[in-house]
PDBQT receptor file of N, H, CA, C and O in Angstrom, charges set to zero:
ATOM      1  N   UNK A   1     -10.818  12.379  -9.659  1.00  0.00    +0.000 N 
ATOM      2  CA  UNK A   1     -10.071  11.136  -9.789  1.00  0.00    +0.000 C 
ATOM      3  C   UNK A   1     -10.965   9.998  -9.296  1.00  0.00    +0.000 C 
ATOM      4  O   UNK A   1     -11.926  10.165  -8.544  1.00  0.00    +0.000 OA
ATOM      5  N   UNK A   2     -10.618   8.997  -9.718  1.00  0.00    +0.000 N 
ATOM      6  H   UNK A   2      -9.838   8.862 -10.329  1.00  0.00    +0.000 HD
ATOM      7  CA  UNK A   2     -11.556   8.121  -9.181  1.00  0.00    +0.000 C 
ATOM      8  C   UNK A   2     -11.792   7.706  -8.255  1.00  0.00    +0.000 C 
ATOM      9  O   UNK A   2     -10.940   8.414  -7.718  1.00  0.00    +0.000 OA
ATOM     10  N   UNK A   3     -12.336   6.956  -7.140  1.00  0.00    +0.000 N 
ATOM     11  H   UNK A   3     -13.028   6.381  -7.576  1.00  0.00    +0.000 HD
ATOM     12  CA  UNK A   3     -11.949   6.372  -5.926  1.00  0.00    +0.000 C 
ATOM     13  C   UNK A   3     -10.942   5.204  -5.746  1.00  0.00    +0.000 C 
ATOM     14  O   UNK A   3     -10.200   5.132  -4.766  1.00  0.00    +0.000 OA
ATOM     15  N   UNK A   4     -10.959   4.424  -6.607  1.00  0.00    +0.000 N 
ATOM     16  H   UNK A   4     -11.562   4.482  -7.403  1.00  0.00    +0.000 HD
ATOM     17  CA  UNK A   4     -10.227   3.193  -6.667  1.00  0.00    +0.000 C 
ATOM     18  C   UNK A   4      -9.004   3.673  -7.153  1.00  0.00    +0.000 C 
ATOM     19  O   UNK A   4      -8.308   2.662  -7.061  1.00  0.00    +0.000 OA
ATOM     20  N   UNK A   5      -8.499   4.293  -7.475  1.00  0.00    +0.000 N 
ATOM     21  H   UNK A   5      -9.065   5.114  -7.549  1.00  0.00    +0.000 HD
ATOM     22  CA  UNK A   5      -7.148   4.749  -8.133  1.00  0.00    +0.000 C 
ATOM     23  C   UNK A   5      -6.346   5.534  -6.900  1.00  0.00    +0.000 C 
ATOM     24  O   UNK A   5      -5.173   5.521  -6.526  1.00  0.00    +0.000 OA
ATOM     25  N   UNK A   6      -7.520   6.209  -6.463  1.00  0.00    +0.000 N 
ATOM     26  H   UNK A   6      -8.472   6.220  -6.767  1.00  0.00    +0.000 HD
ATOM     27  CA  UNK A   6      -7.067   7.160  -5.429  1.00  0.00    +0.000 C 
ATOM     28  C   UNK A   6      -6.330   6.726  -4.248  1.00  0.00    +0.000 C 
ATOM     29  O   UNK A   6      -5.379   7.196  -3.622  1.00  0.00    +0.000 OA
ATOM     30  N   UNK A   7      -7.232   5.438  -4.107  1.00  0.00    +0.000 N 
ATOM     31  H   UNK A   7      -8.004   5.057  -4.615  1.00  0.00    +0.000 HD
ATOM     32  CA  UNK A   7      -7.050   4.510  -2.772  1.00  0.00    +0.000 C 
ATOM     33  C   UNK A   7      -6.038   3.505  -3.419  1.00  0.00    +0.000 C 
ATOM     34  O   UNK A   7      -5.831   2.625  -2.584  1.00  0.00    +0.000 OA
ATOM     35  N   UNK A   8      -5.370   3.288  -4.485  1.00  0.00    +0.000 N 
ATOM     36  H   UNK A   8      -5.539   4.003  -5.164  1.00  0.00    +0.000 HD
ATOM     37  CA  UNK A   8      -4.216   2.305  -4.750  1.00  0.00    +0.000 C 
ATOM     38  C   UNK A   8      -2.966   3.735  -4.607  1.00  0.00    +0.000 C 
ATOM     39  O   UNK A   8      -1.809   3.470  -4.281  1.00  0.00    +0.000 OA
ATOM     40  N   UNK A   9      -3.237   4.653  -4.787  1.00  0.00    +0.000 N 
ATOM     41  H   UNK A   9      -4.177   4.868  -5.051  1.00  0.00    +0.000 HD
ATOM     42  CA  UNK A   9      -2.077   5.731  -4.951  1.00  0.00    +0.000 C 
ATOM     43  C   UNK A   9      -1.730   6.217  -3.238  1.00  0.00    +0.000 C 
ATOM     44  O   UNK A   9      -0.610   6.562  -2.862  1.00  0.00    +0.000 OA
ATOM     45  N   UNK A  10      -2.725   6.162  -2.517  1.00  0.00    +0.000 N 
ATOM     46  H   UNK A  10      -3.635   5.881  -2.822  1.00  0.00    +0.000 HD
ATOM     47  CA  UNK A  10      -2.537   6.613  -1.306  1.00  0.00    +0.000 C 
ATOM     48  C   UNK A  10      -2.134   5.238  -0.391  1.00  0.00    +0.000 C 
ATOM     49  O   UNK A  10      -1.484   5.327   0.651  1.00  0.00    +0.000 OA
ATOM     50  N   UNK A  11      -2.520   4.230  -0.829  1.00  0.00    +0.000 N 
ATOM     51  H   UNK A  11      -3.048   4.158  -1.675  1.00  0.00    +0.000 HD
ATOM     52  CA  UNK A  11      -2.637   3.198   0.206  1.00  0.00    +0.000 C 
ATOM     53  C   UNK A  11      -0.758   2.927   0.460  1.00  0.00    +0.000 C 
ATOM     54  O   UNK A  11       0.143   2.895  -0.378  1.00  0.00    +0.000 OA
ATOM     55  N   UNK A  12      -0.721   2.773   1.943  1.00  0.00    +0.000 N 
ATOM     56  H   UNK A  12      -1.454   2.799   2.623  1.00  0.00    +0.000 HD
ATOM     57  CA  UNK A  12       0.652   2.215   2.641  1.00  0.00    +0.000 C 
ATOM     58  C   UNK A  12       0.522   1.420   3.686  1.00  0.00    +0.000 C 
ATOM     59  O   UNK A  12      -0.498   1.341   4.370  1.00  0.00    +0.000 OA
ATOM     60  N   UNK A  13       1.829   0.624   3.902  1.00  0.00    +0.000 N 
ATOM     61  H   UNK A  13       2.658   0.688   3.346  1.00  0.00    +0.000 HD
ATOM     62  CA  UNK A  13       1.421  -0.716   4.504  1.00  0.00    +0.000 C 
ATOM     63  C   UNK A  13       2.699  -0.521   5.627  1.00  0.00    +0.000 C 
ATOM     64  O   UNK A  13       3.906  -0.620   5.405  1.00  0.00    +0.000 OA
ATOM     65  N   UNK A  14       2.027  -0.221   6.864  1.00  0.00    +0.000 N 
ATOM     66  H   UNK A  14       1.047  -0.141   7.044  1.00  0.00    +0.000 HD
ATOM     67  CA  UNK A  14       3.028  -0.126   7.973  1.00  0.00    +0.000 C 
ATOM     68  C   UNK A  14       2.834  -1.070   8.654  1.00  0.00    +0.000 C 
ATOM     69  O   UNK A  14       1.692  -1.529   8.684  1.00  0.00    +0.000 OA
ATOM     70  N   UNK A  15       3.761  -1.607   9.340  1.00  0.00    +0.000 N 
ATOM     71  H   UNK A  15       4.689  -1.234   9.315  1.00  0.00    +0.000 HD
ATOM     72  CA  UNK A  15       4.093  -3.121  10.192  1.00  0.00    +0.000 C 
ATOM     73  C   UNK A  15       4.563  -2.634  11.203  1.00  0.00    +0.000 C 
ATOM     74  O   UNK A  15       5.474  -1.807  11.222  1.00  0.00    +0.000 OA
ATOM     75  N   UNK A  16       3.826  -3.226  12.434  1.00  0.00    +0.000 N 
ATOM     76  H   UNK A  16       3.085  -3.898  12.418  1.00  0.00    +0.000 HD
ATOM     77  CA  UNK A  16       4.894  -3.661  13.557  1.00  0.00    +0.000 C 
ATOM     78  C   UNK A  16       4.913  -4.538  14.081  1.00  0.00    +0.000 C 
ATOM     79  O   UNK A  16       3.812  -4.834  14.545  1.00  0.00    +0.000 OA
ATOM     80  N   UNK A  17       5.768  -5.279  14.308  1.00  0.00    +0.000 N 
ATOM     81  H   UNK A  17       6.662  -5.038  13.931  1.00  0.00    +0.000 HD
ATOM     82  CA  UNK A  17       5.916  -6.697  15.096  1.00  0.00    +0.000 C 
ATOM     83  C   UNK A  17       6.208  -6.638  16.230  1.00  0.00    +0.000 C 
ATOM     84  O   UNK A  17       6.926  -5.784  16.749  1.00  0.00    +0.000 OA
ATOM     85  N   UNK A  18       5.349  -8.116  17.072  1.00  0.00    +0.000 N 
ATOM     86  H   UNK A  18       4.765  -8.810  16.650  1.00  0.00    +0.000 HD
ATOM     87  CA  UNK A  18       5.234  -7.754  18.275  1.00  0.00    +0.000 C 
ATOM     88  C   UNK A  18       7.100  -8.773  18.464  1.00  0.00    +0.000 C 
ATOM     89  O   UNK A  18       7.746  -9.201  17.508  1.00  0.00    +0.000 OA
ATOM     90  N   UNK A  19       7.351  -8.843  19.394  1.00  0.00    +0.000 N 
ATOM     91  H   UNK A  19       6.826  -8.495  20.171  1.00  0.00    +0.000 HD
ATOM     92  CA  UNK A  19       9.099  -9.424  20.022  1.00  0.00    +0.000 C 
ATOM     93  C   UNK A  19       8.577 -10.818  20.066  1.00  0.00    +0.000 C 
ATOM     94  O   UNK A  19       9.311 -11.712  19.643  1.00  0.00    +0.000 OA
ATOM     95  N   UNK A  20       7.603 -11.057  20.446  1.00  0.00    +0.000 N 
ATOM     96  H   UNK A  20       7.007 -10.331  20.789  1.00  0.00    +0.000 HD
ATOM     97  CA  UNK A  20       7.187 -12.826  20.900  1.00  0.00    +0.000 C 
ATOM     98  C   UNK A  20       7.213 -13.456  19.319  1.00  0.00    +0.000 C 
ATOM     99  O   UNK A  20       6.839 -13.019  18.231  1.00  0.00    +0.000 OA
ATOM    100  N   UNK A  21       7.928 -14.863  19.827  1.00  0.00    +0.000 N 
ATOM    101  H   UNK A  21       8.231 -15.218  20.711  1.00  0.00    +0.000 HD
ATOM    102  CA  UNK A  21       8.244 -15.866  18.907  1.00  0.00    +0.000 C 
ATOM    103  C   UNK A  21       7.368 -16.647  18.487  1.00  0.00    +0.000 C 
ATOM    104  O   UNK A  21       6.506 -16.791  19.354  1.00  0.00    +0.000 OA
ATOM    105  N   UNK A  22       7.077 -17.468  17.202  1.00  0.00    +0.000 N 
ATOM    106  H   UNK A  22       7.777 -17.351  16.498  1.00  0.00    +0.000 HD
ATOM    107  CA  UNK A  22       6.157 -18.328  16.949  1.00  0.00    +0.000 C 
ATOM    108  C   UNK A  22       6.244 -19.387  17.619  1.00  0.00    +0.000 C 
ATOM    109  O   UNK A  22       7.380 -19.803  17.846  1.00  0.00    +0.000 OA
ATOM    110  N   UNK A  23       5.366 -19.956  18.008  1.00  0.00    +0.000 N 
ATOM    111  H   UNK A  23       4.443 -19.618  17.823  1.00  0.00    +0.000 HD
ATOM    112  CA  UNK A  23       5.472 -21.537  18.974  1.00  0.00    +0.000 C 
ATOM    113  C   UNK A  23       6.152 -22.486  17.973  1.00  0.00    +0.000 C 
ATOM    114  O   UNK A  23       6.302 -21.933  16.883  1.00  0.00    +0.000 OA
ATOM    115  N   UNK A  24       6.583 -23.680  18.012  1.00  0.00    +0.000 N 
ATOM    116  H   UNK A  24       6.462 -24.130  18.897  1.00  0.00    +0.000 HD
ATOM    117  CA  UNK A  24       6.570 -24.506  17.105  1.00  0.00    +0.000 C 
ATOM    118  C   UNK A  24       5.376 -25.263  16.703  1.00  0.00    +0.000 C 
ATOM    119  O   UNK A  24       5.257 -25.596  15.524  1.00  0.00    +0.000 OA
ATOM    120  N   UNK A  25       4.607 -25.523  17.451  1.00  0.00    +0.000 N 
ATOM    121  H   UNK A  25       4.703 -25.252  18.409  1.00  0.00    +0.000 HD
ATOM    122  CA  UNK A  25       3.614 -25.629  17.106  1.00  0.00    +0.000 C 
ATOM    123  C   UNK A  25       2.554 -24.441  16.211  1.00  0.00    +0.000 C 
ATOM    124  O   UNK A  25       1.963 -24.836  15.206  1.00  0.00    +0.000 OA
ATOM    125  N   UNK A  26       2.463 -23.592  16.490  1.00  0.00    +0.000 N 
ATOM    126  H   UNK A  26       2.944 -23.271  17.306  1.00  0.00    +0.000 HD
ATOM    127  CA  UNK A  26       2.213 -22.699  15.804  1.00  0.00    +0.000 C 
ATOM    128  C   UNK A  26       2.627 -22.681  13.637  1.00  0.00    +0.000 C 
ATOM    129  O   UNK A  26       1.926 -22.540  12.635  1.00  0.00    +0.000 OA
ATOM    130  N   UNK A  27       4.420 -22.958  13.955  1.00  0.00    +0.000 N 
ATOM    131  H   UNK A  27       4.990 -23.072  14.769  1.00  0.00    +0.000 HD
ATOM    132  CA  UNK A  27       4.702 -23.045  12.714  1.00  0.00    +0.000 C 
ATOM    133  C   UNK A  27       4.223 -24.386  11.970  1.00  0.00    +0.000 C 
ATOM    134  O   UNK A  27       4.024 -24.532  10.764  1.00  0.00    +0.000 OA
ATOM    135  N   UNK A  28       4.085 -25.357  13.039  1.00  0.00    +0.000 N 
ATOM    136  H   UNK A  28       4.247 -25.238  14.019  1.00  0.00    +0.000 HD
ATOM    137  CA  UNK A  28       3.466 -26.962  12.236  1.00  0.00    +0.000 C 
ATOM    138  C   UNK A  28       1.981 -26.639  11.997  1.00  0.00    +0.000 C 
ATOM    139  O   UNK A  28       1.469 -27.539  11.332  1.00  0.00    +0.000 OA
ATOM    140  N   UNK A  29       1.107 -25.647  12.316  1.00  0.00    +0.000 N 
ATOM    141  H   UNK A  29       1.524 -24.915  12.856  1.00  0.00    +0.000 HD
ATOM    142  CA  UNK A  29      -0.362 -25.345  11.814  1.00  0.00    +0.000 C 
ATOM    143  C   UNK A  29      -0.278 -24.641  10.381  1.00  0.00    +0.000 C 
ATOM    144  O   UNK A  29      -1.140 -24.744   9.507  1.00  0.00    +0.000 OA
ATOM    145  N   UNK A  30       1.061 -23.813  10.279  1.00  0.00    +0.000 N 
ATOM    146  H   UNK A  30       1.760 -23.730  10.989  1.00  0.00    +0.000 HD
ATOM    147  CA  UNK A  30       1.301 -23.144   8.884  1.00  0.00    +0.000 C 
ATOM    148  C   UNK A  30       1.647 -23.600   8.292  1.00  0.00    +0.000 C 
ATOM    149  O   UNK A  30       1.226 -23.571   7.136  1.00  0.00    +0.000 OA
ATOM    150  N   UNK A  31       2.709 -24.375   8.695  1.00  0.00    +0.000 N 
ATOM    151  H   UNK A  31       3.051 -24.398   9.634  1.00  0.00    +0.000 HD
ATOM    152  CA  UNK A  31       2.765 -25.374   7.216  1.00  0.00    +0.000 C 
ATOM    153  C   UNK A  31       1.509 -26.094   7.339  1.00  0.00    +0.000 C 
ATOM    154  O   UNK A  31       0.602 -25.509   6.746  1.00  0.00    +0.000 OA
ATOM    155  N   UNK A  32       1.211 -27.001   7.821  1.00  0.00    +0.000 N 
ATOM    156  H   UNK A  32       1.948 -27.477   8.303  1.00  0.00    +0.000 HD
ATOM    157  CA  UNK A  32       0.434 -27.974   7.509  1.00  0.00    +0.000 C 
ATOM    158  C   UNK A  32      -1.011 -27.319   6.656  1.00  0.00    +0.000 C 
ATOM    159  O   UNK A  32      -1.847 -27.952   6.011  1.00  0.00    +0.000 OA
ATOM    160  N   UNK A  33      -0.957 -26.209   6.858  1.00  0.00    +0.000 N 
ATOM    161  H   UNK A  33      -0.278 -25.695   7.382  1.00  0.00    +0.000 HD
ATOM    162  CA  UNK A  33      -2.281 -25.360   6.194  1.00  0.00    +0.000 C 
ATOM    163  C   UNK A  33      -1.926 -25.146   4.403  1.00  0.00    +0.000 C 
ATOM    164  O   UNK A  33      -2.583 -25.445   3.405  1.00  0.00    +0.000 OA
ATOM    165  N   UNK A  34      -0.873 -24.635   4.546  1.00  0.00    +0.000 N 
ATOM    166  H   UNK A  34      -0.340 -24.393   5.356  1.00  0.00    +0.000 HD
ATOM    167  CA  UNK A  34      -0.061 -24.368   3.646  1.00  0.00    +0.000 C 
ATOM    168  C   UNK A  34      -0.117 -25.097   2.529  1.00  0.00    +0.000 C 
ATOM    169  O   UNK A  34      -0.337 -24.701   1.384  1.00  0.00    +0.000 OA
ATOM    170  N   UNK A  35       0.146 -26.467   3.013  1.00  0.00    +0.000 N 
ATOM    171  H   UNK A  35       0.325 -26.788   3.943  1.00  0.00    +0.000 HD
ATOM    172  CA  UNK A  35      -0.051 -27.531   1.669  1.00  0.00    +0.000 C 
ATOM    173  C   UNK A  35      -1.416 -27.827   1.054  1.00  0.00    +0.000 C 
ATOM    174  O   UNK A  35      -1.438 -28.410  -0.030  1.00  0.00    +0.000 OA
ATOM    175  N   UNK A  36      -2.663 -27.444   1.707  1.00  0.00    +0.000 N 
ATOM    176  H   UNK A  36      -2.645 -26.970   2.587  1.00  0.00    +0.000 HD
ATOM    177  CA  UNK A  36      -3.909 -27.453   1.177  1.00  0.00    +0.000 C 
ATOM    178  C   UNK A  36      -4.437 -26.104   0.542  1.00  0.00    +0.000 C 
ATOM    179  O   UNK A  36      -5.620 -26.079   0.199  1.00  0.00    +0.000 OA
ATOM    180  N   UNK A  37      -3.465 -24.710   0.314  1.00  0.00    +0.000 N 
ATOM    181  H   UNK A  37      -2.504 -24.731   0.592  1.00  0.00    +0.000 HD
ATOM    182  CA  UNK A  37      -3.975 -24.092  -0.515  1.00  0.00    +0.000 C 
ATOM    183  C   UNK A  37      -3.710 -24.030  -1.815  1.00  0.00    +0.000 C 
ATOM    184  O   UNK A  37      -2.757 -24.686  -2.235  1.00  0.00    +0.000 OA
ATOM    185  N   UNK A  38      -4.616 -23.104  -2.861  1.00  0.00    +0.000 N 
ATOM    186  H   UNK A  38      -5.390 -22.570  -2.520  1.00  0.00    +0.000 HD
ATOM    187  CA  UNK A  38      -4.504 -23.396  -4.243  1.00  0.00    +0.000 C 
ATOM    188  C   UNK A  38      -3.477 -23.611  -4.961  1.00  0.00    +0.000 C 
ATOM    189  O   UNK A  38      -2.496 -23.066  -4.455  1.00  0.00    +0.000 OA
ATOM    190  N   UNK A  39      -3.252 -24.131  -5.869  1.00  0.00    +0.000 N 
ATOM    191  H   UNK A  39      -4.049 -24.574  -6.280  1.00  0.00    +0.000 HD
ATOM    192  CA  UNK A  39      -1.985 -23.901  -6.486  1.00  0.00    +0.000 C 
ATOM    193  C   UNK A  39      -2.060 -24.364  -8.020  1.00  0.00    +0.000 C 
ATOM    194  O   UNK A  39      -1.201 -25.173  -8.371  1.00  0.00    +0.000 OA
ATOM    195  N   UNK A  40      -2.896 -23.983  -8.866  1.00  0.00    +0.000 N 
ATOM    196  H   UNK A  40      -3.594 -23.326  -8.581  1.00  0.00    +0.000 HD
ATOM    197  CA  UNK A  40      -2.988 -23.813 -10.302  1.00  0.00    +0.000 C 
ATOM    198  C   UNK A  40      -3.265 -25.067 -10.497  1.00  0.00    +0.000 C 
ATOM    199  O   UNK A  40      -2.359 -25.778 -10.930  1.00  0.00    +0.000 OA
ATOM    200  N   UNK A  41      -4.848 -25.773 -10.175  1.00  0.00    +0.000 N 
ATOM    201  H   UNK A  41      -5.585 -25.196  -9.823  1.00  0.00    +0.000 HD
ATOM    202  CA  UNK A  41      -5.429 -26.792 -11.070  1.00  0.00    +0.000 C 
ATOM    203  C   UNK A  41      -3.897 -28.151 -10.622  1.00  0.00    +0.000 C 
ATOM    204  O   UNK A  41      -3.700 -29.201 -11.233  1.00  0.00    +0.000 OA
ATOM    205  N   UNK A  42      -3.125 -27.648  -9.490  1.00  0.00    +0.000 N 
ATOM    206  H   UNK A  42      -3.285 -26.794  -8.994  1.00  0.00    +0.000 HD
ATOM    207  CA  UNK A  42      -2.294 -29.213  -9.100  1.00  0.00    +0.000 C 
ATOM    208  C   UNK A  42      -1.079 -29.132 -10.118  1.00  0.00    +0.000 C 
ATOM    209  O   UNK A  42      -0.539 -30.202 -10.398  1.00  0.00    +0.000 OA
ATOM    210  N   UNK A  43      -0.533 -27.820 -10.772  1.00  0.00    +0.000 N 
ATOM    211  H   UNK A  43      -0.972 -26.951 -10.545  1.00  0.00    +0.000 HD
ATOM    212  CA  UNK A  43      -0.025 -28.031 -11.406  1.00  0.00    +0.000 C 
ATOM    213  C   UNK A  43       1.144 -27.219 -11.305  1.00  0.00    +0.000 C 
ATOM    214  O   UNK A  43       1.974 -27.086 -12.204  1.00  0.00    +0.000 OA
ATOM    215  N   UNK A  44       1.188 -26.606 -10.021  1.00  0.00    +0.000 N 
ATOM    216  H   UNK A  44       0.514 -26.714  -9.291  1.00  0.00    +0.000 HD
ATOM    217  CA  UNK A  44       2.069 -25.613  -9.433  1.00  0.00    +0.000 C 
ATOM    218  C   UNK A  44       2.790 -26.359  -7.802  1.00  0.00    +0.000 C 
ATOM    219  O   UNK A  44       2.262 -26.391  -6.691  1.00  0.00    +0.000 OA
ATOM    220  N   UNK A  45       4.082 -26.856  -8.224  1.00  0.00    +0.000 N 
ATOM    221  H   UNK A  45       4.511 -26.829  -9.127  1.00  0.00    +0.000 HD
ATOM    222  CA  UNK A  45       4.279 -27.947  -6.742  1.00  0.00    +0.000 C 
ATOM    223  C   UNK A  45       4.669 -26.256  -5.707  1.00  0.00    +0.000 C 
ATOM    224  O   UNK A  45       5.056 -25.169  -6.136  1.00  0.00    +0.000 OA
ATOM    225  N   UNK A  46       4.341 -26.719  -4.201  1.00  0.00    +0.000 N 
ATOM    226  H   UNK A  46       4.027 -27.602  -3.852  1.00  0.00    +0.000 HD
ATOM    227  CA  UNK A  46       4.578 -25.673  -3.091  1.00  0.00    +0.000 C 
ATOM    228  C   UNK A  46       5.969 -26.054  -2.983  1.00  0.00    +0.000 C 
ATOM    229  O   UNK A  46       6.582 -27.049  -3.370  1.00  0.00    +0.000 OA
ATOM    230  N   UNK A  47       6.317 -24.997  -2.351  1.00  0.00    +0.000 N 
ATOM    231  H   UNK A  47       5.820 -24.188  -2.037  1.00  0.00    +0.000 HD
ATOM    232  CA  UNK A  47       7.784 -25.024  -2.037  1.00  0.00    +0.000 C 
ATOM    233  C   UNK A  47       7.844 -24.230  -0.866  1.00  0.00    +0.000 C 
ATOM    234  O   UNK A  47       7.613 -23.020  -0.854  1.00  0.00    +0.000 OA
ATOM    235  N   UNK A  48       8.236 -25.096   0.381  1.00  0.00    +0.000 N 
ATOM    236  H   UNK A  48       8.423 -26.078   0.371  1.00  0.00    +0.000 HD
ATOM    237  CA  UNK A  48       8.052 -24.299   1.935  1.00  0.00    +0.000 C 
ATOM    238  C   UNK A  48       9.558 -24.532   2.259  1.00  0.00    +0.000 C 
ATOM    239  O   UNK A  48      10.277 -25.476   1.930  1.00  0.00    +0.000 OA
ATOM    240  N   UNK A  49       9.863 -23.352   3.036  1.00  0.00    +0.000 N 
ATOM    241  H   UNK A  49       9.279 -22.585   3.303  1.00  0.00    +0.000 HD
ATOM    242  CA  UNK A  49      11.097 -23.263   3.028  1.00  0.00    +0.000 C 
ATOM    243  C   UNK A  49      11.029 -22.804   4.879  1.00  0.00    +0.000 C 
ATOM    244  O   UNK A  49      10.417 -21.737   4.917  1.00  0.00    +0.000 OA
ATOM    245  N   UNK A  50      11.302 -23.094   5.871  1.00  0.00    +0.000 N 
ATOM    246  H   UNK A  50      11.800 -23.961   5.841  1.00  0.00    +0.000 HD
ATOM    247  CA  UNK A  50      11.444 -22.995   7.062  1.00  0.00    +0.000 C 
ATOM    248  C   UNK A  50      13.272 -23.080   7.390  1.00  0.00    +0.000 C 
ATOM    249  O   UNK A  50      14.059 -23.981   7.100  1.00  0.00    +0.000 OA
ATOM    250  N   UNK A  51      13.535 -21.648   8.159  1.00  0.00    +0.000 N 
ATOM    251  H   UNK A  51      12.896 -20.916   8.395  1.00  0.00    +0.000 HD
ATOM    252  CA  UNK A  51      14.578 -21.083   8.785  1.00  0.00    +0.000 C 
ATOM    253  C   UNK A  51      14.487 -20.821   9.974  1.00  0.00    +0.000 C 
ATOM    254  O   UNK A  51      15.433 -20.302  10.566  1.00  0.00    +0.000 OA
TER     255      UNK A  51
């Protein structure tokens, strides 16, 4: 089998999160980052949604 096939068939994505909260500041660096990445030649508007 190939390698690259092998490694999309086997690959899994386990998470753990740590309990500590984002700063608010923290979340004003993500957005604010947020609005300077790509988004199709300016032709794709962002849409940030904070809860």
């Amino acid at each position: 089998m190939n390698d690259s096939i092998g490694n999309m068939k086997m690959r899994r994505s386990i998470r753990q999160y740590k309990p500590d909260r984002v700063s608010p500041d923290g979340i004003a660096q993500i957005i604010g980052d947020r609005l300077f990445a790509a988004n199709g030649m300016g032709k794709q508007s962002p849409t940030i949604a904070v809860f």
